[in-house]
Structure formats: structure tokens, C-alpha cells
C-alpha positions as CSV (number, residue, x, y, z in Angstrom):
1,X,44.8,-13.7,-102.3
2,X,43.3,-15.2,-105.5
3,X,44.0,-18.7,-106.7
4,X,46.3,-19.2,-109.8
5,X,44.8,-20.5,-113.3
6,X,45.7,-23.8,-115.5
7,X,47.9,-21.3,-117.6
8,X,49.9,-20.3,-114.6
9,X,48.7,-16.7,-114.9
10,X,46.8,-14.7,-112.0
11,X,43.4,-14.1,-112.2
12,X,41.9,-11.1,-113.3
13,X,38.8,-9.8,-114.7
14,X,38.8,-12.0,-118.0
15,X,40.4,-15.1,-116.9
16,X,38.3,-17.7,-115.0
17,X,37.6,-18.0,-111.5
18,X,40.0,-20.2,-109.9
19,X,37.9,-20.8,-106.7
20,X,35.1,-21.6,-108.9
21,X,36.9,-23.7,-110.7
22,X,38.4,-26.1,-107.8
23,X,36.0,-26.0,-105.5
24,X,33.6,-29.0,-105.1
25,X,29.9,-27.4,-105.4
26,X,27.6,-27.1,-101.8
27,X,25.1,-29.5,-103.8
28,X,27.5,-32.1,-104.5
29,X,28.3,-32.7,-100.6
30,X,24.6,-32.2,-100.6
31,X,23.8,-35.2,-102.9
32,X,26.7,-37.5,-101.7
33,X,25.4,-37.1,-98.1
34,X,22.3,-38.1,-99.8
35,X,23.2,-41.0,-101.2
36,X,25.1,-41.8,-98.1
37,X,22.4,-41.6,-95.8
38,X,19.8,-43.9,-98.0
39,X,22.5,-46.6,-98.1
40,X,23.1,-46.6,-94.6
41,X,19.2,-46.2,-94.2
42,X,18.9,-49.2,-96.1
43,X,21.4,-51.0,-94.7
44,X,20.2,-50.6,-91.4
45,X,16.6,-52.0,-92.3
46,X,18.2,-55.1,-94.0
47,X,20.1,-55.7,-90.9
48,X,17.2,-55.3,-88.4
49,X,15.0,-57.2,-90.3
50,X,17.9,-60.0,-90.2
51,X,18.1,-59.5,-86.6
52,X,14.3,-59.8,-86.2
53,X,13.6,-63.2,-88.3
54,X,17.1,-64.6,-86.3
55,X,14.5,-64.0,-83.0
56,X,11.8,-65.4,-84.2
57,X,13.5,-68.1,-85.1
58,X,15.3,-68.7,-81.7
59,X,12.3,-68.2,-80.0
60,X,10.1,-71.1,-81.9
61,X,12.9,-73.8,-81.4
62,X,13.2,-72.5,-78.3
63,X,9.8,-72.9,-77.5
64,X,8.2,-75.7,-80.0
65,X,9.9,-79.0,-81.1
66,X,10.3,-78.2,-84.7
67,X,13.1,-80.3,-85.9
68,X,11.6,-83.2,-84.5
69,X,7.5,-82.2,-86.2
70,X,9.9,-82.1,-89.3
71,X,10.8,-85.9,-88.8
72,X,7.6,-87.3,-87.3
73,X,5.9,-86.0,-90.8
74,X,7.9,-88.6,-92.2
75,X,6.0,-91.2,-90.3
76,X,3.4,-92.4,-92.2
77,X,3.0,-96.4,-93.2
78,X,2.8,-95.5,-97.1
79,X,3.8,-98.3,-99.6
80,X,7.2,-97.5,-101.0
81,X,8.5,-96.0,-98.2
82,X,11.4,-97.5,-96.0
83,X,8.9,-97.3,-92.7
84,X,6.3,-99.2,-94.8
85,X,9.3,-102.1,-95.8
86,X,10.0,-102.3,-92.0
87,X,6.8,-102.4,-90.7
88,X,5.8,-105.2,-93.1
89,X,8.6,-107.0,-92.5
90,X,10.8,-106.5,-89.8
91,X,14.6,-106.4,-90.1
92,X,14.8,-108.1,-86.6
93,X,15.1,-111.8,-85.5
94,X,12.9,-112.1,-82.0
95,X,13.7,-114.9,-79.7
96,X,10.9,-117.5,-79.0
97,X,12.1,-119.2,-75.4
98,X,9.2,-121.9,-74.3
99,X,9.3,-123.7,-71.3
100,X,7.1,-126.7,-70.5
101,X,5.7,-127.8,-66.9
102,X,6.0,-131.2,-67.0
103,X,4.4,-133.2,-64.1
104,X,6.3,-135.7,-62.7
105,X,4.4,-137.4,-60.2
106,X,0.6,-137.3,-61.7
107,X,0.1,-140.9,-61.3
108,X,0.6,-140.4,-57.3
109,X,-1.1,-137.1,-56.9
110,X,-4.2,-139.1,-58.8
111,X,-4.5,-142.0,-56.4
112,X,-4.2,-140.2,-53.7
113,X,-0.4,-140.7,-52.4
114,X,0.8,-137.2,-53.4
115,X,-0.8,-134.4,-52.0
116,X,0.4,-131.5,-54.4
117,X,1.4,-131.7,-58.3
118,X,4.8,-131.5,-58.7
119,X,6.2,-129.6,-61.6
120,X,9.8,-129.8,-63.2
121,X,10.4,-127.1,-66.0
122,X,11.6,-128.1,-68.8
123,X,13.3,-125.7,-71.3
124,X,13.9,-123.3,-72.8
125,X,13.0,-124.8,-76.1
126,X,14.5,-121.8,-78.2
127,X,13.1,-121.1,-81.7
128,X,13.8,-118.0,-84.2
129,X,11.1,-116.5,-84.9
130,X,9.5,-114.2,-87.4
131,X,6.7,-112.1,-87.8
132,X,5.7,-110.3,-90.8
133,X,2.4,-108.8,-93.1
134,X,0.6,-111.1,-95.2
135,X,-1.9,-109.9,-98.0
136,X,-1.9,-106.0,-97.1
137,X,-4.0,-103.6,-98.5
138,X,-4.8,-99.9,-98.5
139,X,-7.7,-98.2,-98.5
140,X,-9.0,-95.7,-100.9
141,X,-8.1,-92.5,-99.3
142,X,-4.4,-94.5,-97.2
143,X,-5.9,-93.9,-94.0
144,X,-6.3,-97.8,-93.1
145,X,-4.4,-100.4,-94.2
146,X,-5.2,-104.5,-93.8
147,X,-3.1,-107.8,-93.4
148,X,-2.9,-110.9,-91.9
149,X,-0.2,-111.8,-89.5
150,X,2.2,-114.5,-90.7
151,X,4.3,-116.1,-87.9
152,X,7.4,-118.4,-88.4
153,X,9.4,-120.6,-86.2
154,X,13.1,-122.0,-86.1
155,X,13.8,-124.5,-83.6
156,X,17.4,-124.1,-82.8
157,X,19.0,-127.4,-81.0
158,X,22.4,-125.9,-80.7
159,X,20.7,-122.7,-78.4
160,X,18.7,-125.3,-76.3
161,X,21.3,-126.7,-74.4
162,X,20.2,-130.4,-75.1
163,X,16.8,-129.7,-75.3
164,X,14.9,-131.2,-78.3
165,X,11.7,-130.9,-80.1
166,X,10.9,-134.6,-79.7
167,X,11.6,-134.8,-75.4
168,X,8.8,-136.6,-74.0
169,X,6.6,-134.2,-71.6
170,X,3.7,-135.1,-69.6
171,X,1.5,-132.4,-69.6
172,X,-2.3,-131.5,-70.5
173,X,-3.1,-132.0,-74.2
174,X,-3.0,-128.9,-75.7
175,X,-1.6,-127.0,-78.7
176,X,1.4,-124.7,-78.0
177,X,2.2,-122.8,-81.4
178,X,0.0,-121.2,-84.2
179,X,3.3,-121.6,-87.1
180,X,1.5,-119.9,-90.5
181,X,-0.5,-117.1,-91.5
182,X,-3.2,-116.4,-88.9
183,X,-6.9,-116.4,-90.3
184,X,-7.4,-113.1,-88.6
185,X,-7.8,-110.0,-90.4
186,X,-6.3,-106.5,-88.9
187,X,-6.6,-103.1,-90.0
188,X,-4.9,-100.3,-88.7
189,X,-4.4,-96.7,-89.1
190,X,-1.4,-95.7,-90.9
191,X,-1.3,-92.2,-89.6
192,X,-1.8,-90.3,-93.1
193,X,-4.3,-88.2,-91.3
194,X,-3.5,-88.3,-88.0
195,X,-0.1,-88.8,-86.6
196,X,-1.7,-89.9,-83.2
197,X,-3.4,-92.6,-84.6
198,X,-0.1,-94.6,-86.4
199,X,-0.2,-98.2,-85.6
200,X,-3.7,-98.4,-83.3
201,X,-6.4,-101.1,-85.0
202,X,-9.0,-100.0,-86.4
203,X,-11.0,-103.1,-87.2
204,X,-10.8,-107.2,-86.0
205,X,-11.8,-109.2,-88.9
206,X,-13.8,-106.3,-90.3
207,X,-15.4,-105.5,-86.9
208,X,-14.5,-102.7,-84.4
209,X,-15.6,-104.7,-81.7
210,X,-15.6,-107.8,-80.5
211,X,-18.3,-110.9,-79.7
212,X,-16.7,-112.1,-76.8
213,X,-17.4,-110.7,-73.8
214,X,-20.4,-109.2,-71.8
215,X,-20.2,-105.2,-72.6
216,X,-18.7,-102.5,-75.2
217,X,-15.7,-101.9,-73.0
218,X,-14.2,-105.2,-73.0
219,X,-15.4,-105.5,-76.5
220,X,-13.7,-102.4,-77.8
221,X,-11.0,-102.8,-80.6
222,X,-8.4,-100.2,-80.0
223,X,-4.5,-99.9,-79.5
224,X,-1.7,-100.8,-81.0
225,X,-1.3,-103.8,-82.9
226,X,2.3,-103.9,-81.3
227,X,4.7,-103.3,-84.3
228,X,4.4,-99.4,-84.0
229,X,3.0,-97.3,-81.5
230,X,1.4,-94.2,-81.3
231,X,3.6,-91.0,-81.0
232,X,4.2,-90.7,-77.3
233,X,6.1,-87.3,-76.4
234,X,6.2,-88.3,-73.2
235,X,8.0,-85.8,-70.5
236,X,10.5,-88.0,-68.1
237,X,9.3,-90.8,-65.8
238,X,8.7,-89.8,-62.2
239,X,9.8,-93.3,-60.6
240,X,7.9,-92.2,-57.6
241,X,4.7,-91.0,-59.7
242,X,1.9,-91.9,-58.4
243,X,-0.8,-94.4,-60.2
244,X,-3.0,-91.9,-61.6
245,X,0.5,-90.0,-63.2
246,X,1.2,-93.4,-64.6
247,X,-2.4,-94.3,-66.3
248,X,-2.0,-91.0,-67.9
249,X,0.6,-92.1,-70.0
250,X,-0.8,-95.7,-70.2
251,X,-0.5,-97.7,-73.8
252,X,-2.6,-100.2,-74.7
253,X,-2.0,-103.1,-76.7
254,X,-4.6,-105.2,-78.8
255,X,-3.7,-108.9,-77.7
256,X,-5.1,-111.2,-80.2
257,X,-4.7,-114.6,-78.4
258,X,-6.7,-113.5,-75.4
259,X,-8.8,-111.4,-77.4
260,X,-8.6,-108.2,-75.5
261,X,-6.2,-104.8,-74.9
262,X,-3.7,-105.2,-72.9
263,X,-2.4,-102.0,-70.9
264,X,1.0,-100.6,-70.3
265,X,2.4,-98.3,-67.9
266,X,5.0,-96.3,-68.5
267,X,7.6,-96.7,-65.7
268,X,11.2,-95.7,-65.9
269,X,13.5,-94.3,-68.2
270,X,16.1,-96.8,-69.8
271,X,18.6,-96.8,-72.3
272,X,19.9,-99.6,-74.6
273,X,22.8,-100.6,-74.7
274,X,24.0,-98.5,-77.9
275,X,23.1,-95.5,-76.0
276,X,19.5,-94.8,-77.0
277,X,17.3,-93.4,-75.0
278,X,13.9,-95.4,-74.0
279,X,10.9,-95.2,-72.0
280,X,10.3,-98.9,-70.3
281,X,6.5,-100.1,-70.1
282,X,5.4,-102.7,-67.6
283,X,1.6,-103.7,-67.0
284,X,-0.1,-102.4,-64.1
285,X,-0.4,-104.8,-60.8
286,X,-4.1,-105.7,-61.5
287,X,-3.9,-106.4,-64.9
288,X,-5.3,-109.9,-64.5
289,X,-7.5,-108.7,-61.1
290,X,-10.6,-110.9,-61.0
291,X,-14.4,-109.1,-60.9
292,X,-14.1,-109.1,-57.1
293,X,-11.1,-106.9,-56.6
294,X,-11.8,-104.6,-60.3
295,X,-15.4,-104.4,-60.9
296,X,-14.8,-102.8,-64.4
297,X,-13.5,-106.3,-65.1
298,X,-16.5,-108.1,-64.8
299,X,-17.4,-107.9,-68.1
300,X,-14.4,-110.1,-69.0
301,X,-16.1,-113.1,-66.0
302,X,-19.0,-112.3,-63.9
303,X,-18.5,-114.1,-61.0
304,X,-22.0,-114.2,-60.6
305,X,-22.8,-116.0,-64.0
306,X,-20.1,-118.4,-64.2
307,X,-16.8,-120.0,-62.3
308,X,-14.2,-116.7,-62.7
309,X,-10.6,-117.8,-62.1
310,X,-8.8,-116.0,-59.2
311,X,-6.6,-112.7,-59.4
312,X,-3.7,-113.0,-61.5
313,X,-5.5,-114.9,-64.1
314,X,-7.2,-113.8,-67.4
315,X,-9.8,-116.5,-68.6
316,X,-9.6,-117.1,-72.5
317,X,-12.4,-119.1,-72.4
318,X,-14.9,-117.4,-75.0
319,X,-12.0,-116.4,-77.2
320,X,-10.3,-120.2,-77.6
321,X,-13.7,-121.5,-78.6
322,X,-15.2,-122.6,-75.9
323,X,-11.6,-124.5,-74.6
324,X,-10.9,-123.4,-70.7
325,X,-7.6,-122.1,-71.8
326,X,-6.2,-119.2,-68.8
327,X,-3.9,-116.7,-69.4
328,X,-1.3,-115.5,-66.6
329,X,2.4,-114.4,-66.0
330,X,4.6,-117.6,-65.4
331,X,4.7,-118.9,-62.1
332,X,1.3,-117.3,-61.2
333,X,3.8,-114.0,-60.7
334,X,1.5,-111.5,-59.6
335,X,-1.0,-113.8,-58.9
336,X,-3.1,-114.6,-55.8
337,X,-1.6,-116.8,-53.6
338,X,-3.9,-119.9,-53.7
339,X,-2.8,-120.6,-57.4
340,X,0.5,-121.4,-56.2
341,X,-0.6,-123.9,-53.0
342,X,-1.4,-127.0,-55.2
343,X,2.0,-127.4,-57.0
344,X,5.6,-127.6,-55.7
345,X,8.1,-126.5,-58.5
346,X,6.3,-122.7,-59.1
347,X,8.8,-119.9,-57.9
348,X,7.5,-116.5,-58.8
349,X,10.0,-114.0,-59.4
350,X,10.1,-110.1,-60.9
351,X,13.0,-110.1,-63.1
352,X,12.3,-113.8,-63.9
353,X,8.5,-113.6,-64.3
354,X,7.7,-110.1,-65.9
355,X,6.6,-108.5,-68.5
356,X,8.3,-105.1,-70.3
357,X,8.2,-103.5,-73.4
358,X,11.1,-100.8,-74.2
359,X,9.7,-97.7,-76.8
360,X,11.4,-95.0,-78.4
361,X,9.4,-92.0,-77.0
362,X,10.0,-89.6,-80.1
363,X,9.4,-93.0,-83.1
364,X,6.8,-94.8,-81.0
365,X,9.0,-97.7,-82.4
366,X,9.6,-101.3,-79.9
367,X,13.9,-101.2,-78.9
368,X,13.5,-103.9,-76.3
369,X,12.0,-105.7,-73.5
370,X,10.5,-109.3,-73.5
371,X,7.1,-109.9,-73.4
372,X,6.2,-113.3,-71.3
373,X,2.8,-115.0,-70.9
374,X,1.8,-118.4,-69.4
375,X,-1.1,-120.7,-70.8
376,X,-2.9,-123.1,-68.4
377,X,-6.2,-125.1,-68.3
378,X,-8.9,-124.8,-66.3
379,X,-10.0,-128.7,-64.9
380,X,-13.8,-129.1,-65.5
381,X,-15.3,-132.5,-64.7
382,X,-17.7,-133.2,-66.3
383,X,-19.7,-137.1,-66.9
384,X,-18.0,-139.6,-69.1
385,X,-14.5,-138.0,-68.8
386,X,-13.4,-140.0,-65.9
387,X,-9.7,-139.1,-66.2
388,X,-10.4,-135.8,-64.5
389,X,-12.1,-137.3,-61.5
390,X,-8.9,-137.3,-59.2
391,X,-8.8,-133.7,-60.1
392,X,-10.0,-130.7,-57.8
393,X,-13.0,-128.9,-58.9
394,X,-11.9,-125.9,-61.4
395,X,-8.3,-126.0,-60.3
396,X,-6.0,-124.8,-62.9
397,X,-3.0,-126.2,-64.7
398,X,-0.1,-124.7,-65.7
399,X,0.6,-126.1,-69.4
400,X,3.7,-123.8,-70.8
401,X,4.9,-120.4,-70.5
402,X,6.9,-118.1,-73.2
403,X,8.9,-115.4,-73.3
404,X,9.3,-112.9,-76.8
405,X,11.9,-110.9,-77.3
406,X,14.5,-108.9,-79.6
407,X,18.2,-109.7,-79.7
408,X,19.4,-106.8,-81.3
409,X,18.4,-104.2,-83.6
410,X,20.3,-104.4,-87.0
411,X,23.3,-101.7,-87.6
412,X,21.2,-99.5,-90.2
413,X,17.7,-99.4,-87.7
414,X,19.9,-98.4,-84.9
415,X,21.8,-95.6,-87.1
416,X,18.1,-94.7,-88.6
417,X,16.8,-94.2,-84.8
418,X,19.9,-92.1,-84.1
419,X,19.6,-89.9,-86.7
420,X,16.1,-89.0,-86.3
421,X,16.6,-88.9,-82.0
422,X,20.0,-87.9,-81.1
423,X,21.1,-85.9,-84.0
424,X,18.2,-84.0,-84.8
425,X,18.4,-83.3,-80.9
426,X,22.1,-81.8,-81.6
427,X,21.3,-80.0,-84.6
428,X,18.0,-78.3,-82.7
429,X,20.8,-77.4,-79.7
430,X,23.1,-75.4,-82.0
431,X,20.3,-73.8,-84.3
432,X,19.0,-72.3,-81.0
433,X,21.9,-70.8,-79.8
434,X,23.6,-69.5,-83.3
435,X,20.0,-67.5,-84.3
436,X,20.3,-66.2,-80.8
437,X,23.7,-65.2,-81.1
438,X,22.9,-63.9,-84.3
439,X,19.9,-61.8,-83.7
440,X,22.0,-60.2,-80.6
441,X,25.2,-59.5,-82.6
442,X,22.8,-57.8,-85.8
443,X,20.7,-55.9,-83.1
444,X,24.0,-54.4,-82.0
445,X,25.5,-53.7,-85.3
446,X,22.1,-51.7,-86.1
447,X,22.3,-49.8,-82.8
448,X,25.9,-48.9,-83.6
449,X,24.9,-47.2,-87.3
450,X,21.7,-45.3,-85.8
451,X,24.1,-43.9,-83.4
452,X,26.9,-42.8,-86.1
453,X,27.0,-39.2,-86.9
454,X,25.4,-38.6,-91.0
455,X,27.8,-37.6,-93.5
456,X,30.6,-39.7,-92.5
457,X,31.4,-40.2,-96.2
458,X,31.5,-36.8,-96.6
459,X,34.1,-36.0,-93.8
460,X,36.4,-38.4,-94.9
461,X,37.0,-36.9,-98.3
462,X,37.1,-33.4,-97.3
463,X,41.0,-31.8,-98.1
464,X,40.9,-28.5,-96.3
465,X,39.1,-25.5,-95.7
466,X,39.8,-21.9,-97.6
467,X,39.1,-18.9,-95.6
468,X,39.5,-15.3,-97.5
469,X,39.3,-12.5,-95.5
470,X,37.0,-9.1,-97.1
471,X,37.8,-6.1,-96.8
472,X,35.3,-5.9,-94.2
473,X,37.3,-7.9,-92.4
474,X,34.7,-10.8,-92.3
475,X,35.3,-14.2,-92.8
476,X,33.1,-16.1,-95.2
477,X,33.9,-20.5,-95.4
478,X,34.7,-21.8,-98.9
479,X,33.0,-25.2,-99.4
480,X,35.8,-28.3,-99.2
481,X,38.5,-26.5,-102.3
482,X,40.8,-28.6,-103.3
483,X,44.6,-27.0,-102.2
484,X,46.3,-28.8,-105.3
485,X,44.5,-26.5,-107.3
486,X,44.9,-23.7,-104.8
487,X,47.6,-20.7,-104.9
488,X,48.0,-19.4,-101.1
């Protein structure tokens, strides 16, 4: 059987060959296949290569904190910036509460009648009170920056419940505020170089030590000047770690009314009350431990060279020029329990008494806490000062005590803190699971096209197969003719 021409007449010697004519040529299946195979080839790299960058991908935020690296490169104290504007001057109103000790019976405990000083606290006097950079300055390179501390104070009647600035109070005659810019100079790093070193001091008054006390260690100017703290990434608080778990973690704030660093210990986890996570610092038990009980604290008083206050008070002495001012937590909390027998009015108690500090653990920023302190005097008789005769020998009078804190964070730090916590935390979440998902789904898509059979494109456009049979009897395949153009 031959195939039929255009013309409609059978083939024969001089008219064309109809199977010639209709059939598709072996090298065009050849070169579609070819082309076929290269796309797929090339679709199967793009899509493994896809899969493969989805992986690695996963697997850093699975395994590294990328999101948040991203945001703490963004914490730098550079001018112009919105961390530099709040660290220079707080959006936040603190709370100054002071509370006076006034003695109510000195004339009788002087002539002998009473046997104990009895206090009545008055208070709390309640002031507004703000604290921002005065005369700041960068160094050549941004590494350091300068400034002087400026400190203002609101008395507010109307929070004092009746309390008032003029109140007559019999106490020892000393000053209880420093309202103003402070003389001292501070410089601090501003973490340009090193994120780790954001917010510690550098230099005191130009000096990266101090003249106070008897070695280097005490002397040593370092930590935080308390605005911003270095970046923490601290894992979660063990309530029941141990002490050496906690001084691992330990901060340390410079204090620049005792003159010294002040440690923190990192003790449970706390939230505030809009939900954000915090890490809450308390000092350690012996922060104020005399020579006696911590001998690394003898270079603050050597009990050997001069008259050291007992445990649970810090003597000021060298830093308050010469003036025997003490530092201590009110009430003596904490403190050894002969500070406590020559008064009646002193009731030590924890959540009365102590002293925390509440810090973002990804921002190193303050959220909360209240930082309180108690100022007394140390009696020293000395010739020619005969009111101080009906005094005990070095005993030491509670003056005042104050408590610091912030009342609540405006709207736009709190959605700042969020943003840069919480929602980078979120958005870290669901990039690790959709690259994961990813890279599985695009491994499987690959493994499905290696597996096809080649040619597919090929198959799917093939119309039928011609068979002619020789006279031989033989049966030879005609390549894919088209049976439109066939005559069967």
C-alpha cells in the first residue's frame, strides 16, 4: 500500500514519495528530544540549587541567631540616631521616693534617760526626676563618647500625701540631693567597635582608675554607667543555680556616689507588665561584707589601718571628702545584726528594703526595678565637738534612704522593644520552618524529574505508527507519519 499524493493521484515512479513527504524525519525526534532533555536538565539544576540555598538557610537560623545579629548591629550610640536621642535623654520620668529618719527622742537618749535612738520615718517625699547628658562629645575615631550627668528634681506635694518640703526633721546635718549638672566627667564606649563593650565607662574624670582606695581592684573603672548595658544573651535563669552559675552572668555597675562598681546577679526571669520578657538583677548577699568576712574587700577598709564599719555597710569615706558618710540598704537590710540594736523604729524587710534592676536580655536596655540605697554617718568624737560626747564611739546613724525607679515606659519605647524582641523572634520562627519546607518540597520535585523517563515530549506528540509489510515478508517501523496525510 502506498500513500496518496496532494493531487489525489497514486504514486508512481515520477510522482513524489508520499511517506517521504508526511513523515516527520528520525533527526527531528532526535533534536526535539534534545532540546527536551537540556531544558529539563536545566531545570533540574535550577531547582536543586533552590533546594540547596533553602537548607542552608534553614540550617543557619536554625542554628545561629541571625535576625536578632541583624538588629543588635543597629546598636551603636552614634549622634543622629534614635538610640543616641534616648540615651542622651531619656523618654522616661523616674520616681525619686526619699524617706527621712527623724529622731524623736535625742534629747533623752543624750542625757542618759533613753537607752536606744528612736527613729520615726518620715516620707516618702516624692520628687520627679530627670536625668540626662550634658556637654557630650565624641572621639575621633566614635569609639568613646564624654558628658556630664545632669540631674533634675520635681517635688510633687499632691504624691506626698501631706508631706512637704519645709516639715521640720531632726536629723544629722547633712546634704541629701546633688540637683544640677554633676562636675564629674564620664566617658563610655559606644560600641562602634565592639558590641560587648556598649555602655561600660571607659574613663572617670579622664582617669581609668580611681584615687580612692588602697589597690587597682577597688580602683578599677569599669561597667556600665547604668543607662545601657552591655549585650547580655543570656540562656534562662536557673532559680536554683548555684553562686558560681550566678557570678558568671554577674553585671557590674559603676556607682558614682560611693565611688566604686557595684555588682548584679542575675536571678529570675520576669516579665513586665506589657508582656516583655526580662531578666531581673539583684546584688549578691555580701555586697557590703566588711574585710573580715570578704578579704578581697579590704582594699575598700582595712580593718587593720582604720575603724571599718560592720557587714552590710559600704564606708564612703575617701570618696565624700573626708565626710564619714556610709552607704547601706535601708533598714540595715542585709546587714549585721548589731547595726540594728541601738535604734527602735528599723524593720528590715526583702520586698521593702531591696534592691533590683529589670534588663532586656537581647537590648541590654533598663525595663524596671527600683534601685534603693541608705546614707548614714559615722559618729567620731573628736576634742572641741562636745555635742557628740553622749554618742557611742563610731556608732552609725541612719540619715535618709531613697528609692529610684521607672513608672512606665512611654508607648513608642515599649513598641520599639517589641519590635526588635518579640517580632523579630516571630519572624525568625516562620523563616525557619518555610526554608525547611521549601528545601524538602524542591528536593522532591528534583527527585521526581530525574526519575521521569527522557523524551516525554516526544511521546506525547507521536500520532501513530505505519508498518508496510515487504515482500519478504518483514516488517520494517516508519518513524511517527502523520495518518492525515496517510492513504491506508
Amino acid at each position: 500500500m502506498l500513500g496518496r499524493s496532494e493531487s489525489g493521484e497514486e504514486g508512481g515512479e515520477g510522482s513524489r514519495n508520499p511517506v517521504m513527504r508526511a513523515a516527520a524525519p528520525p533527526w527531528m525526534c532526535f533534536r526535539r528530544k534534545a532540546g527536551a532533555e537540556e531544558k529539563q536538565k536545566n531545570a533540574i539544576l535550577v531547582l536543586f540549587c533552590a533546594s540547596c540555598f533553602a537548607f542552608v538557610g534553614a540550617v543557619l537560623l536554625w542554628t545561629t541567631d541571625v535576625v536578632n545579629s541583624l538588629i543588635l548591629s543597629g546598636l551603636v550610640i552614634e549622634n543622629n540616631t534614635q538610640l543616641f536621642e534616648w540615651w542622651r535623654a531619656p523618654p522616661v520620668d523616674t520616681i525619686f521616693k526619699l524617706r527621712v529618719f527623724n529622731y524623736t527622742n535625742s534629747e533623752a537618749y543624750l542625757n542618759g534617760t533613753d537607752k536606744k535612738l528612736r527613729l520615726q520615718e518620715l516620707g516618702p517625699y516624692i520628687y520627679k526626676s530627670r536625668r540626662s547628658k550634658a556637654y557630650v562629645e565624641f572621639d575621633e575615631g566614635g569609639e568613646i563618647v564624654t558628658f556630664q550627668e545632669n540631674r533634675t528634681y520635681e517635688f510633687l506635694p499632691e504624691e506626698s500625701r501631706g508631706f512637704h518640703e519645709d516639715d521640720p526633721v531632726v536629723v544629722p546635718n547633712m546634704a541629701l540631693l546633688l540637683n544640677g549638672i554633676s562636675n564629674d566627667r564620664v566617658s563610655i564606649h559606644t560600641g562602634l567597635k565592639n558590641r560587648s563593650t556598649l555602655g561600660v565607662i571607659a574613663k572617670f574624670n579622664g582617669e581609668d582608675s580611681l584615687p580612692y582606695w588602697n589597690d587597682y581592684e577597688c580602683n578599677r573603672v569599669d561597667g556600665s554607667e547604668g543607662t545601657i548595658f552591655p549585650l547580655l544573651a543570656l540562656p534562662p535563669i536557673d532559680v536554683g543555680a548555684s553562686a558560681e552559675d550566678a557570678a558568671r552572668h554577674r553585671l557590674t555597675v559603676f556607682n558614682y556616689e560611693l565611688c566604686r562598681r557595684f555588682p548584679l546577679e542575675p536571678t529570675e526571669e520576669v516579665r513586665t507588665h506589657d508582656g516583655i520578657p526580662a531578666i531581673r538583677f539583684r546584688p549578691p548577699p555580701g555586697v557590703f561584707d566588711d574585710a573580715r568576712r570578704n578579704p578581697a574587700h579590704k582594699c575598700f577598709c582595712d580593718p587593720e589601718e582604720s575603724t571599718c564599719p560592720p557587714s552590710g555597710v559600704f564606708n564612703a569615706t575617701p570618696c565624700a571628702y573626708g565626710a564619714p558618710i556610709m552607704a547601706s540598704f535601708p533598714h540595715f537590710y542585709m546587714g549585721d545584726e548589731s547595726l540594728l540594736e541601738p535604734f527602735e523604729g528599723l524593720n528590715p524587710k526583702k520586698e521593702l528594703h531591696e534592691f533590683t534592676l529589670d534588663i532586656q536580655p537581647i537590648l541590654g536596655v533598663p525595663l524596671g526595678g527600683v534601685s534603693r540605697l541608705q546614707l548614714n554617718a559615722m559618729v567620731r568624737i573628736s576634742k572641741g565637738i562636745w555635742q557628740l560626747n553622749g554618742f557611742p564611739k563610731n556608732l552609725i546613724l541612719p540619715i535618709a534612704w531613697f528609692e529610684l525607679g521607672v513608672e512606665e515606659l512611654p508607648n513608642e519605647v515599649k513598641s520599639a522593644i517589641k519590635m526588635a524582641t518579640q517580632t523579630s523572634q516571630l519572624v525568625q520562627q516562620g523563616l525557619k520552618w518555610m526554608l525547611l519546607l521549601s528545601s524538602i518540597v524542591l528536593m522532591l520535585i528534583v527527585i521526581a524529574l530525574v526519575l521521569k523517563k527522557p523524551c516525554a515530549d516526544c511521546r506525547k506528540k507521536k500520532r501513530g505508527k505505519l508498518v508496510l509489510v515487504s515482500d519478504h515478508g518483514k516488517q520494517e517501523s516508519m518513524a511517527f507519519l502523520d495518518r492525515t496525510h496517510l492513504s491506508l
